[in-house]
C-alpha positions as CSV (number, residue, x, y, z in Angstrom):
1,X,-10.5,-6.7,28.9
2,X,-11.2,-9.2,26.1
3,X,-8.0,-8.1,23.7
4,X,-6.3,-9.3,27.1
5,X,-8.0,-12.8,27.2
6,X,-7.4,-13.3,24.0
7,X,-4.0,-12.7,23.9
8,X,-3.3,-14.6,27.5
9,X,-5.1,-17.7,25.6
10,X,-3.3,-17.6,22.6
11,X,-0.2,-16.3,22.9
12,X,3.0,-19.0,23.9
13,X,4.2,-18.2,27.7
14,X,7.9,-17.7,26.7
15,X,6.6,-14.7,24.3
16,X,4.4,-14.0,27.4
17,X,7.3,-13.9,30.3
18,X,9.3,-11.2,28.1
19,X,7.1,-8.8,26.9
20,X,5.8,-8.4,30.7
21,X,9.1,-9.4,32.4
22,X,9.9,-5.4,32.4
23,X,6.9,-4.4,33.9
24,X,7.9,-5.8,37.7
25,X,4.6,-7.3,38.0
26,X,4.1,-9.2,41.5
27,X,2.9,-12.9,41.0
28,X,1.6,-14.8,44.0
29,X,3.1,-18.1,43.4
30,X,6.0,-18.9,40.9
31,X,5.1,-18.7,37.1
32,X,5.4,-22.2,34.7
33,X,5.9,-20.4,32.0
34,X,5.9,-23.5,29.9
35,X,2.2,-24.5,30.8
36,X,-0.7,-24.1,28.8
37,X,-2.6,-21.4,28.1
38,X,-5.7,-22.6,30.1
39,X,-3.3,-23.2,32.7
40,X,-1.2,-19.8,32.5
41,X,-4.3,-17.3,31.9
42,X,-5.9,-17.7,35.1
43,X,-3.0,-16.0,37.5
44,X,-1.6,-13.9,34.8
45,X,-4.8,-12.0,34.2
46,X,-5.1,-12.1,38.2
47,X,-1.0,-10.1,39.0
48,X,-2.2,-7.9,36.3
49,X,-5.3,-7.1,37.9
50,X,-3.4,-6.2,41.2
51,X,-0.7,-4.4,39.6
52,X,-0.3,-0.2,39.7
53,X,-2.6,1.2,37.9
54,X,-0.2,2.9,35.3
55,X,1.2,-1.0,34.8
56,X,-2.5,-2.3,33.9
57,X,-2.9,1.1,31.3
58,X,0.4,-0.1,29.8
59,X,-0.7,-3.9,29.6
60,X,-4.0,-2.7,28.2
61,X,-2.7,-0.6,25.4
62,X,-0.6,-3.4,24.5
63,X,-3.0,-5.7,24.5
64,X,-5.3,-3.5,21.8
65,X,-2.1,-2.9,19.6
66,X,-1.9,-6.6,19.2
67,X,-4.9,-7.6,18.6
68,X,-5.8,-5.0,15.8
69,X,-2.5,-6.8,14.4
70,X,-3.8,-10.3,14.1
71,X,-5.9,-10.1,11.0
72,X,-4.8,-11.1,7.7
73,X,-3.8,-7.3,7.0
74,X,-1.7,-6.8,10.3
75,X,-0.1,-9.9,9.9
76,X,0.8,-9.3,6.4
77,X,2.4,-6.1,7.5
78,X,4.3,-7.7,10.4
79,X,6.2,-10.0,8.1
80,X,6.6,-7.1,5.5
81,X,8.7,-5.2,8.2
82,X,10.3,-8.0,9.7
83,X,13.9,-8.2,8.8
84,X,15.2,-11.5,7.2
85,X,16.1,-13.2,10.4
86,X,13.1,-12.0,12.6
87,X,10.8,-13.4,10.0
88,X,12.4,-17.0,10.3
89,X,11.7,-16.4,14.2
90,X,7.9,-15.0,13.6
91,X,7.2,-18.5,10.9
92,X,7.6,-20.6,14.1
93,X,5.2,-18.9,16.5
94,X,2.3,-20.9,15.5
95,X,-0.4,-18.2,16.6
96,X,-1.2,-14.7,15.7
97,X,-1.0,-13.3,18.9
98,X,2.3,-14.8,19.3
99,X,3.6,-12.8,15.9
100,X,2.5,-9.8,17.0
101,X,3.6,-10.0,20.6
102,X,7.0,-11.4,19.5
103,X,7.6,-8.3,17.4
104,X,6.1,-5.6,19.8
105,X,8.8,-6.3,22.8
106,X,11.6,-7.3,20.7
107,X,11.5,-4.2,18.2
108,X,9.1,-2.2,19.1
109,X,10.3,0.7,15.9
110,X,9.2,-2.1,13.9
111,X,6.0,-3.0,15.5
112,X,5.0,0.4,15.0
113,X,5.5,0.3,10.9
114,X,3.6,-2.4,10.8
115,X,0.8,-1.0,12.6
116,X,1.4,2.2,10.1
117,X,1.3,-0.2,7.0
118,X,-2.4,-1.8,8.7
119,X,-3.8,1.5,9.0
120,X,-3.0,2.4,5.5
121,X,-4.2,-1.1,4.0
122,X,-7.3,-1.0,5.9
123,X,-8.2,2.3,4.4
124,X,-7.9,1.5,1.3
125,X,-11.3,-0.6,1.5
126,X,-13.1,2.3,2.9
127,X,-14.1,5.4,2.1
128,X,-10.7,7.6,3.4
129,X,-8.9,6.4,0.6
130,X,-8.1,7.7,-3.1
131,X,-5.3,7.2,-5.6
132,X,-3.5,10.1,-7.7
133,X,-2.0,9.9,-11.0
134,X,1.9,11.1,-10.5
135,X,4.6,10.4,-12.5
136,X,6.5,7.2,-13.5
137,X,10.0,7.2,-11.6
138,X,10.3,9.9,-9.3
139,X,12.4,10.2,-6.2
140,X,10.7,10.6,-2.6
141,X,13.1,13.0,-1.2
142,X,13.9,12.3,2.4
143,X,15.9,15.5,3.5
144,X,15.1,17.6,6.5
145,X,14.4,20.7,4.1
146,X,11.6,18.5,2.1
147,X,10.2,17.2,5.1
148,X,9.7,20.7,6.9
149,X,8.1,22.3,3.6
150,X,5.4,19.0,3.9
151,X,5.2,20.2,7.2
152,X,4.5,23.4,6.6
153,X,1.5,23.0,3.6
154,X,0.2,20.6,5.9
155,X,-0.1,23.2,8.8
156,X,-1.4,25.8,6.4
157,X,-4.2,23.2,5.0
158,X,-5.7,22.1,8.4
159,X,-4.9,25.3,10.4
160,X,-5.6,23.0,13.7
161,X,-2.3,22.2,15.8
162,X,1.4,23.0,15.1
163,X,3.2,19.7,16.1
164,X,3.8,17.3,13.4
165,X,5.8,14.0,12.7
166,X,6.6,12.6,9.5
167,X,8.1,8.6,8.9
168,X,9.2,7.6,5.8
169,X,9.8,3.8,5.2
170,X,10.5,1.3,1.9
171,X,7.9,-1.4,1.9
172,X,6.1,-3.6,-0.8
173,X,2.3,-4.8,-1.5
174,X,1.7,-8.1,-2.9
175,X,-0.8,-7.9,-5.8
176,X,-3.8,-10.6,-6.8
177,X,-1.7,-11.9,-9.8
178,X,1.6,-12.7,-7.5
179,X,3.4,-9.9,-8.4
180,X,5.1,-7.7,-5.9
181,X,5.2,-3.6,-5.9
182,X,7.5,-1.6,-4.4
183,X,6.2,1.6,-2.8
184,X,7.5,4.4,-0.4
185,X,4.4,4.5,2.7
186,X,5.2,8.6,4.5
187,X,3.3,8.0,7.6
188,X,2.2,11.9,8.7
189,X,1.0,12.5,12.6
190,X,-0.5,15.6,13.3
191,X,-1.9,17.7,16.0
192,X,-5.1,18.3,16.2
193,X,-7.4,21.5,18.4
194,X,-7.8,21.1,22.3
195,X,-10.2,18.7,23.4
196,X,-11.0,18.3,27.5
197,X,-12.1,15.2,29.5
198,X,-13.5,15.6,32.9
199,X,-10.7,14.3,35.8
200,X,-10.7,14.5,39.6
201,X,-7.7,17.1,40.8
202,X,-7.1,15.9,44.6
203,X,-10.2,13.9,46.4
204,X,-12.9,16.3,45.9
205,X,-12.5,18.4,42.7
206,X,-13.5,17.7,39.3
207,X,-11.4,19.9,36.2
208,X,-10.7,19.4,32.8
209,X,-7.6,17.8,31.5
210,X,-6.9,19.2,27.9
211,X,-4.9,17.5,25.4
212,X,-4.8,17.9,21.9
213,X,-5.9,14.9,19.8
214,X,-3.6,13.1,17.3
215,X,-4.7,12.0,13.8
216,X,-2.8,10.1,11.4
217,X,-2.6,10.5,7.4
218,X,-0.9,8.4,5.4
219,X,0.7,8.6,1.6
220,X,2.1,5.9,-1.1
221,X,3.9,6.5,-4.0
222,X,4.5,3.5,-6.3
223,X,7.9,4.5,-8.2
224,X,6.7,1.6,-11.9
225,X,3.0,2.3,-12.0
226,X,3.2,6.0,-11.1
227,X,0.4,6.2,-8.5
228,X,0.1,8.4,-5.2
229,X,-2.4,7.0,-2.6
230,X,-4.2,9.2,0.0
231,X,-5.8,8.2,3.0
232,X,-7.6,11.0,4.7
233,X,-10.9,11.8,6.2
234,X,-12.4,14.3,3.8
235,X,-12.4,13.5,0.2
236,X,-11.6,17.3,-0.6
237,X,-8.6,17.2,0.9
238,X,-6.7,13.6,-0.2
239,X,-6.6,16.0,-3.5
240,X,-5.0,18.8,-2.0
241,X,-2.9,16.8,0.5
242,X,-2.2,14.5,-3.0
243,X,-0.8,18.0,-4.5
244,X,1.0,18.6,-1.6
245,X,2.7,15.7,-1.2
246,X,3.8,15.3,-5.0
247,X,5.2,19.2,-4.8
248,X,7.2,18.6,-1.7
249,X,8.5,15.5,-1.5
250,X,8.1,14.7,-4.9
251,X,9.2,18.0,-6.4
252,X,6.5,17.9,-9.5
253,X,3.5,19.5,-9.6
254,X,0.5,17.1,-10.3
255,X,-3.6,17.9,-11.8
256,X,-4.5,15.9,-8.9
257,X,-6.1,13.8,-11.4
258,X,-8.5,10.4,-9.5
259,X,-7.5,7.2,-10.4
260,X,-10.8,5.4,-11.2
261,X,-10.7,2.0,-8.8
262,X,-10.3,-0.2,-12.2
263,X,-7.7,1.2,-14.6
264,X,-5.6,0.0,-17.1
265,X,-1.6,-0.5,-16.4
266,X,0.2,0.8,-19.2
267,X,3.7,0.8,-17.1
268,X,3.6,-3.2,-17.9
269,X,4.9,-2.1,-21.2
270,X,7.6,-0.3,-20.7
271,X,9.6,-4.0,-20.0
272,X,9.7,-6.3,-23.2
273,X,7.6,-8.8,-22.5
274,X,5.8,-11.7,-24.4
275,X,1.6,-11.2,-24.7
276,X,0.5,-15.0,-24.3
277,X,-2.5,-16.6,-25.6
278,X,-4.5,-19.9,-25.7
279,X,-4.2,-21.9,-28.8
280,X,-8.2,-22.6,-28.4
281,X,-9.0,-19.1,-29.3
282,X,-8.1,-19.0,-32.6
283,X,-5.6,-16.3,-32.3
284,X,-2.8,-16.7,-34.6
285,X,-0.4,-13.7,-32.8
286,X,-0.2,-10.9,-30.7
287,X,1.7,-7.9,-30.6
288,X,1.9,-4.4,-29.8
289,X,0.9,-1.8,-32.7
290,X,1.4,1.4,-31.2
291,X,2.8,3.2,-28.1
292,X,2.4,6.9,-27.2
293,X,4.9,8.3,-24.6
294,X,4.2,11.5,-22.8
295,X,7.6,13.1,-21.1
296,X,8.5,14.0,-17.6
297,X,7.7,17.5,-17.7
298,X,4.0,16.7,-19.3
299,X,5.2,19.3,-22.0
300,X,5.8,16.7,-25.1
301,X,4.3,13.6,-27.0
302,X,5.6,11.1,-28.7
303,X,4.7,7.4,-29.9
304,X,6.2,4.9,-32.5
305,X,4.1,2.6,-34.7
306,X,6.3,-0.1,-36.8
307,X,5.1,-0.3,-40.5
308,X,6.2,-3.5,-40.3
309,X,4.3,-6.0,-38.4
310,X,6.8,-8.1,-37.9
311,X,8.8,-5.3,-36.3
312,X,8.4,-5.0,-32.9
313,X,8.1,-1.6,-31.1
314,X,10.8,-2.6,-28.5
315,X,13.3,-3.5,-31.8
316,X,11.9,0.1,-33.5
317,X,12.9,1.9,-30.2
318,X,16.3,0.1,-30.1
319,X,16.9,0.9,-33.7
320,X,15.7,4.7,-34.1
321,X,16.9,6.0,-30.2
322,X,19.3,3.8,-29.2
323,X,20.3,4.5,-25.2
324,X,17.6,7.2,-25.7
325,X,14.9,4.9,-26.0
326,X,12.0,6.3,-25.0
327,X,11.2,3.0,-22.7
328,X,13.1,4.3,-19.3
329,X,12.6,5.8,-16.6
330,X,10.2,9.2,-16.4
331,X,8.1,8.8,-19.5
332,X,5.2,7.7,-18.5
333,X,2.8,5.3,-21.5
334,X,-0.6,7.4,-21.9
335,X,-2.3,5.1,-25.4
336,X,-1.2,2.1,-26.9
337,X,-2.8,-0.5,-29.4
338,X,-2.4,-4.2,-29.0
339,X,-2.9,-6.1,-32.5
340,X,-4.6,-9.5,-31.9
341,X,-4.8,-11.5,-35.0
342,X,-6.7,-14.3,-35.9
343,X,-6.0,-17.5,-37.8
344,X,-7.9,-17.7,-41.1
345,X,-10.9,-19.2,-41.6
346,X,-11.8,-21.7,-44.3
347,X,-11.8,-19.9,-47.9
348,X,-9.9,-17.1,-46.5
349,X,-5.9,-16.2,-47.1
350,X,-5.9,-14.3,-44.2
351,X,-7.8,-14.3,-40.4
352,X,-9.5,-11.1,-39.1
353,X,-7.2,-8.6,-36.5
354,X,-8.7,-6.4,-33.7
355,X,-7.5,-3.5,-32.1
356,X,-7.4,-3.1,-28.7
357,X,-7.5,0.9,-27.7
358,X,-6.4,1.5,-23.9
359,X,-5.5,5.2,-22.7
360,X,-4.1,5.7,-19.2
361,X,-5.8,5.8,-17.1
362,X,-9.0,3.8,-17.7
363,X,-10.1,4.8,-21.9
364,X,-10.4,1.8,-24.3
365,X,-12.6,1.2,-27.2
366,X,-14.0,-2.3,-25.9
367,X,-17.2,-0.9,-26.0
368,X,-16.8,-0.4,-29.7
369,X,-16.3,-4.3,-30.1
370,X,-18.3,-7.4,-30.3
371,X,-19.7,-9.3,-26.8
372,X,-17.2,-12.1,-27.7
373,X,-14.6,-9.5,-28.8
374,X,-15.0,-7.8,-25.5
375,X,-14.7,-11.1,-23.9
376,X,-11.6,-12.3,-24.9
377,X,-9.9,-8.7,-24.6
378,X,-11.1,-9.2,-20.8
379,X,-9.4,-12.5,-20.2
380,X,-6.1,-11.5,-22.0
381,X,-5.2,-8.3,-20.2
382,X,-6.0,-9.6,-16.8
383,X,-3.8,-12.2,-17.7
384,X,-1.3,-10.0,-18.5
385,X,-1.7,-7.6,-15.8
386,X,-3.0,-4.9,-18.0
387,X,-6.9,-4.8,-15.6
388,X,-6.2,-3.5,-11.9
389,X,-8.8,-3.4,-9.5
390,X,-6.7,-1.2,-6.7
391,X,-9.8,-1.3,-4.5
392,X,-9.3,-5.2,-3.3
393,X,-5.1,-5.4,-4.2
């Protein structure tokens, strides 16, 4: 069992002495659990070997959980659902193994989030995954009534096995610019038809032993960027089971429009915030031109353009809605136009402006532009968080 091996070698011996402490396994001689690894392995591996056969299955299974858990994804995940004072425990276990070992026998609920949160990470670099566009804001209901109605669509879509078990937890995804998301991960088990395996009844006969197989799907809804994520085996269905998911636990009905893997982040703008810029450019200022907001409901637009340019859309909003700005929570920002002006050049009064067209969730007019104009508009809104790749994030 290599997943064993590894995690005898690697693993410290007092994480080692607790997580098989329960188990009752029979050790020839006494047990330094302080000694090395090389040391510890050797009769370990052996009192496993020797133990009931039910005790090895257990070890086993362990042994694979873990070891899925040690790359960068599982251990990511195992610190994510770690709670404040676990996570000072897991920082001093200086191996991987350790981690995930540490957290399997000491809060095993926990373990198994994690390993929820891999799965879905995982998937999003294959070819399970998609992402939805949802509205900005909404509330992942949690009652037994929304949960049974997910249930229930997801019975009637798969028609397979009537057993199924939904987890909802709070988690967050770090991003490649430092930020930090929050999202809502529903973890959704479900029974699958029969399937039979071959097993000995008594000494002499042979019979099948049928089960039915259980597969895991797994949603995220990310509250500020408005996105649903689907991971599913059939790309037909991450739309439907998107719908689904939306309409139940959501409580909105969605187009189960695709997010394309690159797409531009409008949400960024519905927080004040400074567009920065390099001297060396030659840019004089930047600001934003134009905003169009579409409501809740989908049933209404509405955008505000200052004639003023040194007004500022946030100080328009402020002025002409007051509390009822249309920057809070629910609208959702489908176009706006960022002004980037340039200083003038000699013999001019005045330097040249571009406009910089983006509509939700992945229209601009850069193609319109020069290949230096293109360029620059590149750099800036990756710095500014604007460009999202969601396929490597």
């Amino acid at each position: 069992m290599p997943h064993l091996m590894r995690l005898l070698r690697n693993a410290p011996g007092v994480e080692l002495q607790a997580w098989l402490q329960p188990l009752a396994i029979e050790y020839v001689e006494p047990v330094d659990w302080s000694a090395s690894n090389g040391t510890l392995s050797k009769p370990l591996h052996q009192a496993i070997d020797a133990a009931a056969e039910a005790t090895r299955e257990r070890v086993r299974r362990d042994a694979e959980r873990i070891d899925r858990m040690t790359s960068e994804v599982g251990q990511t995940a195992l610190m994510a659902v770690a709670k404040a004072e676990q996570r000072v425990v897991l920082k001093e276990i200086a191996t991987r193994q350790g981690r995930a070992l540490r957290l399997l026998w000491s809060d095993p609920e926990r373990f198994r989030s994690a390993e929820e949160i891999s799965f879905f990470e995982n998937a999003r670099k294959s070819k399970t995954w998609d992402a939805f566009v949802a509205p900005l804001m909404l509330q992942v209901s949690r009652t037994p009534a929304a949960r049974d109605a997910l249930k229930a669509e997801i019975r009637k879509l798969f028609q397979e096995g009537p057993k199924i078990k939904i987890e909802i937890l709070d988690r967050s995804r770090a991003q490649l610019g430092g930020t930090v998301d929050d999202l809502i991960h529903v973890a959704v088990f479900r029974e699958t038809l029969p399937d039979s395996v071959s097993v000995f009844h008594g000494d002499d006969d042979v019979e099948p032993l049928i089960f039915r197989p259980v597969v895991e799907l797994g949603f995220t809804y990310e509250p500020s960027r408005g996105i649903i994520e689907v991971v599913a085996p059939k790309k037909q269905q991450r739309t439907e089971l998107a719908r689904i998911f939306a309409r139940t636990l959501l409580g909105h009905e969605i187009k189960g429009e695709r997010l394309p893997l690159r797409f531009y982040n409008l949400a960024r703008f519905m927080l004040e915030q400074e567009l920065d810029f390099d001297p060396g450019d030659g840019i004089e200022n930047v600001r934003l031109a134009f905003v169009k907001f579409e409501s809740l409901d989908g049933r209404t637009l509405f955008a505000i353009e200052p004639k003023d340019e040194d007004d500022t859309i946030y100080a328009a909003a402020r002025r002409e809605f007051g509390e009822r700005s249309p920057f809070r929570p629910g609208n959702r920002i489908i176009e706006v136009v960022i002004a980037v002006c340039f200083r003038p050049t000699r013999g001019r009064r005045a330097g040249p402006t571009i406009g910089i067209k983006l509509v939700h969730p992945n229209g601009c007019n850069l193609k319109d532009k020069s290949e230096r104009e293109r360029l620059l508009a590149e750099k800036y809104l990756k710095r500014w968080g604007i460009i999202e790749d969601l396929s490597v994030s």
